[in-house]
C-alpha positions in Angstrom: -1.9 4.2 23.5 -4.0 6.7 21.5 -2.9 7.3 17.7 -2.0 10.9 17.2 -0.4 10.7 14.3 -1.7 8.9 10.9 1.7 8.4 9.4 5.5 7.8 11.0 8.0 8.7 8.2 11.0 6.8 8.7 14.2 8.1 6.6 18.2 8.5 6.6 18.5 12.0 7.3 21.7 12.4 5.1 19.2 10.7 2.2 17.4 13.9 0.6 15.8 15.6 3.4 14.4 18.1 0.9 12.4 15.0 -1.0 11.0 13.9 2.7 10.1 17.1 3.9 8.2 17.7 0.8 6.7 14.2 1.4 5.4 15.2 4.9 4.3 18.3 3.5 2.2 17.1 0.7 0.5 14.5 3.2 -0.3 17.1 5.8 -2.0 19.2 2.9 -4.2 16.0 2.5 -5.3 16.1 6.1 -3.3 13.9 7.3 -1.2 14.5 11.1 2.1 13.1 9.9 4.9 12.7 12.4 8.1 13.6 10.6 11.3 14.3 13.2 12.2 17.9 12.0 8.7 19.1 12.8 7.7 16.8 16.3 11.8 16.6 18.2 13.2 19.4 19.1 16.3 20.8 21.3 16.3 19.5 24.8 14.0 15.9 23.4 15.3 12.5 24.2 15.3 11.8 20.8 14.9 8.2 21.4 11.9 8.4 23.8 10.3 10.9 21.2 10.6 8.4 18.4 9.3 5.3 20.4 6.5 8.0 21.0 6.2 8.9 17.5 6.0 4.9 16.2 3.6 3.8 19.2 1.0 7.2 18.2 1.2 6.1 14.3 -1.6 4.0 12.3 1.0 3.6 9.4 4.7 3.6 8.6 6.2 4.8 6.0 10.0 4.0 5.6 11.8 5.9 2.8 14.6 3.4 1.4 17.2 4.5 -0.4 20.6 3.0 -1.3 21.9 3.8 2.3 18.6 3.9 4.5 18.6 0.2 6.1 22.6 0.7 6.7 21.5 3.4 9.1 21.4 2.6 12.8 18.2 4.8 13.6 16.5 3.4 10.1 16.9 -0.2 10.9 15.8 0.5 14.5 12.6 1.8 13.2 12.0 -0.7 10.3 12.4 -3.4 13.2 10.0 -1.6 15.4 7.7 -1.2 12.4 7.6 -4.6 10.8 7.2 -6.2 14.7 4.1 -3.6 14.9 2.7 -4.3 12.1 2.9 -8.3 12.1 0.9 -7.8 15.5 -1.4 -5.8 13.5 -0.8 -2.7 15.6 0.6 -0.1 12.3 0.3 -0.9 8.2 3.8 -0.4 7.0 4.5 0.9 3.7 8.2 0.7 1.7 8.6 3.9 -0.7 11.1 3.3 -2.9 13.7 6.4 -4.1 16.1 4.2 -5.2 17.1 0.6 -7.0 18.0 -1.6 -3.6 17.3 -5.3 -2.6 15.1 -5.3 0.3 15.6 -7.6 3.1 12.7 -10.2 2.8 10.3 -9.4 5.4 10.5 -5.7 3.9 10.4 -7.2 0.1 6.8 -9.2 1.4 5.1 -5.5 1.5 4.0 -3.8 -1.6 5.5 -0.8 -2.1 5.1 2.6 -3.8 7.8 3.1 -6.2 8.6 6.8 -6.2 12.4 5.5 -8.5 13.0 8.5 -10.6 8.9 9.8 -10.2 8.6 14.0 -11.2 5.9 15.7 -12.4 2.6 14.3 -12.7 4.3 10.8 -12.0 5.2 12.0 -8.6 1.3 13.2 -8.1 0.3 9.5 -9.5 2.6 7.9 -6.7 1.1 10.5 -4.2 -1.9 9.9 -4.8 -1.1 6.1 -4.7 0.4 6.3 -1.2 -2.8 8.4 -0.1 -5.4 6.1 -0.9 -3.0 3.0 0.9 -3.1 5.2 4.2 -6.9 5.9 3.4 -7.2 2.3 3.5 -8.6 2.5 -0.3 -8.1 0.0 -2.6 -6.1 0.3 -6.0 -8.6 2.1 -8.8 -10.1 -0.3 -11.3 -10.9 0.2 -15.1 -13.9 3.2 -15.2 -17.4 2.0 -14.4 -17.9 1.3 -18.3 -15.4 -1.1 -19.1 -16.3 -2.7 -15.6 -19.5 -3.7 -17.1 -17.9 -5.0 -20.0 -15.4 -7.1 -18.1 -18.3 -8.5 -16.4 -20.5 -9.3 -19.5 -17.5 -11.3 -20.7 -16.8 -13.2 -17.9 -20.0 -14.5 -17.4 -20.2 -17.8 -18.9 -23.9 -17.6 -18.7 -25.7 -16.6 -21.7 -28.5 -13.9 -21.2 -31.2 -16.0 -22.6 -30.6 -18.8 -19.4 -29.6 -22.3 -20.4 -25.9 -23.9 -19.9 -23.4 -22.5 -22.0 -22.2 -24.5 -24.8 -18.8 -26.1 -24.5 -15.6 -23.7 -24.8 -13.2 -25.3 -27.4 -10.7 -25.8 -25.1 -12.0 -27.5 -23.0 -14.5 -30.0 -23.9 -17.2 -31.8 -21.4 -17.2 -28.9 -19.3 -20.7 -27.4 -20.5 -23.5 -28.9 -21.4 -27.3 -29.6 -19.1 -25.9 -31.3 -16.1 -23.1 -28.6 -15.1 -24.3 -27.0 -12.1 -24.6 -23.4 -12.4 -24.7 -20.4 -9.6 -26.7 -21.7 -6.2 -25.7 -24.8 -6.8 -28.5 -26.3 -8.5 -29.1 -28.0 -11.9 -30.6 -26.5 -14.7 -34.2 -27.8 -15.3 -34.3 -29.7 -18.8 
């Protein structure tokens, strides 16, 4: 089946439907085709047939878990048909967290995004965190500066060539016969 949508959002609709909707609305303004309920069933759907449609057309899920989402029929259904979806490799599920809850453990083996408590600019971090995971983008790293430092200090190769000398802590491990990168000796 084709994927129309880029993101399922899974949710207890008696758990702040104004937080969700402006959820679905911030990732639609990023380009994304997001399939949220209110906006894709309407009067006279079967609602289960449109959600089966809705998680089989989605490249991610994102369930919404809050103190009461997993004790929701429709929310555990979905989690269920997300976590088998995405063990087959079919859909990349992603927990967002509004609220302090222990996740079952298949759920707890997916890094989240914790939205607990986020406002403000911390609510535009986490969106912009949850963005770049449906992008399929990394986390950032340190700025391109301090990733050449970082580098410089972790290479245990001087700059002029040679073996590095011994680190205190660990004597015997430097010295001329330590092989070096390519696997080859150092020429005395």
């Amino acid at each position: 089946m084709a994927e129309r949508y880029h993101v399922f959002i899974s949710y207890a609709r008696g758990d702040r439907p104004e937080w969700v909707q402006t959820l679905a609305e911030n990732l639609h303004q990023q380009g994304f085709e997001v399939f949220w309920d209110a906006w894709e069933i309407g009067p006279g759907d079967v609602l289960v047939h449109e959600l089966d449609r809705g998680l089989l057309e989605s490249r991610h899920g994102v369930l919404v878990v809050t103190k009461t989402a997993l004790d929701r029929p429709y929310v555990r259904a979905e989690y269920a048909a997300m976590m088998t979806r995405a063990i087959a490799g079919k859909q990349r599920l992603i927990p967002v967290l509004l609220d302090d809850v222990k996740l079952p453990p298949l759920l707890a083996s997916r890094v989240w995004i914790d939205f607990r408590g986020a406002d403000g600019p911390e609510y535009d971090r986490k969106l912009a965190e949850l963005v770049r995971a449906l992008r399929g983008e990394k986390p950032r790293g340190p700025p391109a500066a301090n990733r050449r430092d970082r580098a410089a200090a972790r290479d245990p190769l001087p700059a002029g060539g040679g073996a590095p000398a011994d680190p205190p802590d660990r004597p015997g491990m430097g010295g001329p016969a330590r092989r070096r990168r390519g696997g080859r000796r150092p020429r005395a």
